[in-house]
C-alpha positions as CSV (number, residue, x, y, z in Angstrom):
1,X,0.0,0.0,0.0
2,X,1.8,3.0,-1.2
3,X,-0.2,5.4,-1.5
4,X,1.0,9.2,-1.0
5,X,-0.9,11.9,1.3
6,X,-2.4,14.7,-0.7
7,X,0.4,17.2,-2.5
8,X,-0.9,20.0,-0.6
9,X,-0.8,18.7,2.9
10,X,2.6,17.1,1.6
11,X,3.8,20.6,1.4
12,X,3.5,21.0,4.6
13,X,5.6,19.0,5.8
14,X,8.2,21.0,3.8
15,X,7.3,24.4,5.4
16,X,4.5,25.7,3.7
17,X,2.2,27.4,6.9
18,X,-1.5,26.3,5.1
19,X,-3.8,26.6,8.1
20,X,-7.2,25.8,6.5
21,X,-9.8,23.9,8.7
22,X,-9.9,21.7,5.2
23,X,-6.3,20.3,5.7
24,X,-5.3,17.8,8.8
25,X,-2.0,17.9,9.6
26,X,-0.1,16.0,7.3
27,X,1.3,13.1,10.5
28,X,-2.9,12.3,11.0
29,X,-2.9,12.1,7.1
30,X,0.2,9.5,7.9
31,X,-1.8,8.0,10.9
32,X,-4.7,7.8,8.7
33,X,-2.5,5.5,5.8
34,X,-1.2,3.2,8.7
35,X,-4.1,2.6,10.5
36,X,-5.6,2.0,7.0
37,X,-2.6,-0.7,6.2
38,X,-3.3,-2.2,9.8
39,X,-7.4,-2.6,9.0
40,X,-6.3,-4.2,5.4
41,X,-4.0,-6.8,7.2
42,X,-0.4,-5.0,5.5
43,X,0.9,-5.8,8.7
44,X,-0.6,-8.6,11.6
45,X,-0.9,-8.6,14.9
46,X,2.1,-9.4,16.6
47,X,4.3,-8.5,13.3
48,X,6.9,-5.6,12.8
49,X,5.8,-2.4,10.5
50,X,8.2,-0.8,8.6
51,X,10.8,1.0,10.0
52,X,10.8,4.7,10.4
53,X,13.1,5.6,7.0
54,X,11.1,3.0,5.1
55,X,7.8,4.8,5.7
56,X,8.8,7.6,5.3
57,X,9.9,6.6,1.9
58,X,6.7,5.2,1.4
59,X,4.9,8.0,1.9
60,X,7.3,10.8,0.4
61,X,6.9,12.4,4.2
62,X,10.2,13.0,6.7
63,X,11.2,10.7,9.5
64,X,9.7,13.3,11.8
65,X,6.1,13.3,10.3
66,X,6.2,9.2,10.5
67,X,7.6,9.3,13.9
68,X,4.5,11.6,15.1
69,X,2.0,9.3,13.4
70,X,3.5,6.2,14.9
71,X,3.8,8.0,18.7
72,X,0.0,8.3,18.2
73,X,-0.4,4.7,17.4
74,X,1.2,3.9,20.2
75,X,0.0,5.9,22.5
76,X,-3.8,4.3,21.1
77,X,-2.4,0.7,21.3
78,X,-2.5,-0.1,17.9
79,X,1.4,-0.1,17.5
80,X,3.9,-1.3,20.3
81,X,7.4,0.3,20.4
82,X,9.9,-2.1,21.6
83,X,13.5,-0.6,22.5
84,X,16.1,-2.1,20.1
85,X,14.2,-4.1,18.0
86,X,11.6,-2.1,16.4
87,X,7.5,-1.2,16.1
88,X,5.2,-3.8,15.7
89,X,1.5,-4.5,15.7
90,X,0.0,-4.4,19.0
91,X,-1.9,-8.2,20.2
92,X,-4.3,-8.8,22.8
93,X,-1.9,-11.6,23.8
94,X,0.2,-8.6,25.0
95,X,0.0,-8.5,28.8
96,X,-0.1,-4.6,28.6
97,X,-3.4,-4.8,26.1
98,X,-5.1,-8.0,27.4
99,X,-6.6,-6.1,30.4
100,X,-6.8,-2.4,29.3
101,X,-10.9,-2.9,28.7
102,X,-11.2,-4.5,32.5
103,X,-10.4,-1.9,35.3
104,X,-11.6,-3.6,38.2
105,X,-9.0,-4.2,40.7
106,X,-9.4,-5.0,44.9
107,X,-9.1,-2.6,47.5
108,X,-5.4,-3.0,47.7
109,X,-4.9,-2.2,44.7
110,X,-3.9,-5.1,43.0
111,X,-5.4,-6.6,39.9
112,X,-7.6,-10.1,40.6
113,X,-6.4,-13.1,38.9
114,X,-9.7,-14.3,37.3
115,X,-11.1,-17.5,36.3
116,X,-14.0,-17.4,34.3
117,X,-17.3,-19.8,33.8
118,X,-19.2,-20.1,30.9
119,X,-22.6,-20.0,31.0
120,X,-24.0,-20.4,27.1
121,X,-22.8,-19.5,24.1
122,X,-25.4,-19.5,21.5
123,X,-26.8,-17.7,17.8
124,X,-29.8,-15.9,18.0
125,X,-31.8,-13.4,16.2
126,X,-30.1,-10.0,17.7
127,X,-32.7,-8.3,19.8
128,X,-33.7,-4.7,18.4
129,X,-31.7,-2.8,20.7
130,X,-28.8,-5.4,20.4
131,X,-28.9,-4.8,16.8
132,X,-29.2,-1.0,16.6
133,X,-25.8,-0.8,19.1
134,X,-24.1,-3.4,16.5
135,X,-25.5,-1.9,13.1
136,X,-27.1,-5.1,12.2
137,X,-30.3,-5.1,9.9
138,X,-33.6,-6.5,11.6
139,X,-33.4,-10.2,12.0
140,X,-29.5,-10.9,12.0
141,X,-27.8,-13.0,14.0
142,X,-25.9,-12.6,16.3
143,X,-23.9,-14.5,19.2
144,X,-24.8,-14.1,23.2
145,X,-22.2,-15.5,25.4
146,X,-22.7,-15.3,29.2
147,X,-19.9,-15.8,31.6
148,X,-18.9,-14.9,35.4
149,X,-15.7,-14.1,36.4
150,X,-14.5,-14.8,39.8
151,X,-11.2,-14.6,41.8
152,X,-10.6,-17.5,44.8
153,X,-13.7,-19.0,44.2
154,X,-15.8,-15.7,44.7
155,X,-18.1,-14.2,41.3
156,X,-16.9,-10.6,40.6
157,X,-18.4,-10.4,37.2
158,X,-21.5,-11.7,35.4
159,X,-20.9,-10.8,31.9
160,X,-23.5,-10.8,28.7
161,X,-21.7,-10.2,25.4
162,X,-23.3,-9.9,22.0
163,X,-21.0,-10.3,19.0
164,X,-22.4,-9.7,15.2
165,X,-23.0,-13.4,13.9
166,X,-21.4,-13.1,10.4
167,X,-18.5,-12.3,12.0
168,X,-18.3,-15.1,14.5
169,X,-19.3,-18.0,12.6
170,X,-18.4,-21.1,14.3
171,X,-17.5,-19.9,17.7
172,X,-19.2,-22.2,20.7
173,X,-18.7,-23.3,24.3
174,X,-16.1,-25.5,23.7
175,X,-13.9,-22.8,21.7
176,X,-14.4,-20.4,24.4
177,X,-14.0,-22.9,27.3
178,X,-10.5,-24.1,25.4
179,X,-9.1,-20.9,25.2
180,X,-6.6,-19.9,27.9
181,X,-5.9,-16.0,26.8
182,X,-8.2,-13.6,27.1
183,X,-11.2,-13.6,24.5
184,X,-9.9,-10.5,22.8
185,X,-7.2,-12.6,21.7
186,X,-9.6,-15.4,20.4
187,X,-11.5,-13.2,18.1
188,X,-8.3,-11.6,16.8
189,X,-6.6,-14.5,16.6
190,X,-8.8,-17.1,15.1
191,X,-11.9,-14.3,13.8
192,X,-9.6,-12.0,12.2
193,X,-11.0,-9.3,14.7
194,X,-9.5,-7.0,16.9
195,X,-11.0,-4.6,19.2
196,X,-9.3,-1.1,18.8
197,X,-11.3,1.7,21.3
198,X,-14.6,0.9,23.6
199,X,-17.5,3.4,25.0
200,X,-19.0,2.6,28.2
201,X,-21.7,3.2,29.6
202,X,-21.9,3.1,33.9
203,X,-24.6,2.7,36.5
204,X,-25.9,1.6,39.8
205,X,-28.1,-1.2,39.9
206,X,-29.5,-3.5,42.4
207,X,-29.2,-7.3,42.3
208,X,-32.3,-9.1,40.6
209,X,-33.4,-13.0,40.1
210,X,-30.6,-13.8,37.7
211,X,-27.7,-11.8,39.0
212,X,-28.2,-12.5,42.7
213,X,-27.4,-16.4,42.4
214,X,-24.9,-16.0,40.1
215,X,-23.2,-13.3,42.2
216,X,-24.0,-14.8,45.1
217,X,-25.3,-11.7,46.8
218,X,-28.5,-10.9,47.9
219,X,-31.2,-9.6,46.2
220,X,-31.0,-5.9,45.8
221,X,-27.3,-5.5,46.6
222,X,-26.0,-2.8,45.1
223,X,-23.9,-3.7,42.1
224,X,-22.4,-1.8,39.1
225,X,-23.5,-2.3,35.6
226,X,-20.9,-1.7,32.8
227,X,-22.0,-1.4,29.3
228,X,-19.1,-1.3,26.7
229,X,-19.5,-1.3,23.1
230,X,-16.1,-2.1,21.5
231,X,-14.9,-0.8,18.2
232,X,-12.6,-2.2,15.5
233,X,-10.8,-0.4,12.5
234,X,-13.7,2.4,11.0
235,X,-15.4,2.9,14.9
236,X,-17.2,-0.2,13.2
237,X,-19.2,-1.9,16.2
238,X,-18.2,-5.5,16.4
239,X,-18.6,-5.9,20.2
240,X,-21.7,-4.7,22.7
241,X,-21.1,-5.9,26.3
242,X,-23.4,-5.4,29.3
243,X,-21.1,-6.2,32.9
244,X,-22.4,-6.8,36.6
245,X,-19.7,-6.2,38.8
246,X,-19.7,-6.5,42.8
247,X,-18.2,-3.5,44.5
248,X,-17.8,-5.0,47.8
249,X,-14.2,-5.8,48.0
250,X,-13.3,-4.4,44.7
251,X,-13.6,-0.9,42.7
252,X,-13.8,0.2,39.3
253,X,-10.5,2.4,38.5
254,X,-10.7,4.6,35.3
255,X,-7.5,6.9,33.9
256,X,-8.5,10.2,33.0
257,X,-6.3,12.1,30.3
């Protein structure tokens, strides 16, 4: 993929001060070809990217502008910088990435070692609001997993996650219950998918019928209910999960920037 950045935005980058609202800054125009590389599968997961100088020949830009782009990469965990060998793709079989998305950690501070139960796995016809938060047309299918995690023995999280079915063909108990890593690095690695940015959504509930077993807390103990819809390459929706987590030995930690 060789394509050049726009003429005008690639004077830019050789002084020229054009400050229209209509041009980006010619490293996002250089972000923008990378990321657009890394959605077409120019470079996997786990693999190396070109270096610096080779880019930059690439794209008929200067070291400098690549370098920016790639910073940005980084710093959105698409691109891993690794001292004296190079940039490569970022995994979810990276420890670093694995647990970004899960911020619960216990009182000490420390983060839980989790084992997790699967409940079902199973297609279905995505409910309406299921398929409006996944941009599926009326009647799709989709996949609902349900799981709990739970550190020594004790339910932390009772997870529902809805995944769009075309994209997930194939994927049942037995997959999920196999797997070892985390399941971002299941659909990346074996669905070709890979979960890039997430919105969530957070309230306080109370424990009802379903959750209070499979908690084990009473009913109406307050909980907190996490709803995260995960993104891949385009902000296309690929992932729309609804958490119940229990707060009493544990707390939901969030980095503000």
């Amino acid at each position: 993929m060789a394509i050049a950045p726009s003429s005008s935005a690639a004077s830019a980058d050789s002084g020229s001060a054009d400050v229209s609202p209509a041009f980006s800054p010619l490293y996002q125009q250089i972000k923008t070809l990378i990321t657009r590389g890394l959605q077409e599968g120019d470079w996997k997961p786990g693999e190396a990217i070109p270096s610096e100088m080779e880019l930059a020949q690439r794209y008929r830009v200067s070291q400098g502008t690549v370098r920016k782009a790639i910073d940005e990469l980084a710093a959105d965990n698409l691109l891993v910088r690794r001292q004296g060998k190079g940039t490569f793709v970022a995994t979810h079989a990276e420890e670093k990435i694995q647990f970004r998305f899960l911020r619960l950690k216990a009182d000490d501070g420390s983060d839980p070692r989790m084992d997790r139960s699967i409940l079902e796995c199973r297609r279905v016809r995505a409910p309406a609001d299921v398929a409006r938060a996944l941009e599926l047309r009326s009647g799709d299918a989709a996949v609902q997993i349900r799981r709990t995690l739970a550190t020594e023995g004790q339910p932390l999280v009772l997870d529902e996650i809805w995944l769009p079915g075309h994209l997930f063909r194939g994927l049942s108990v037995e997959r999920l219950s196999e797997w070892r890593g985390p399941f971002y690095g299941l659909f990346e690695t074996e669905f070709g998918v890979r979960m890039i940015r997430a919105e969530e959504k957070i309230r306080a509930v109370a424990a009802d019928e379903v959750s209070s077993p499979l908690l084990q807390v009473p009913l109406g103990t307050p909980l907190l209910s996490v709803e995260r819809l995960s993104m891949t390459y385009g902000e296309k929706p690929v992932e729309l999960r609804r958490g119940l987590y229990r707060t009493d030995s544990h707390f939901y930690r969030n980095e503000l920037s």
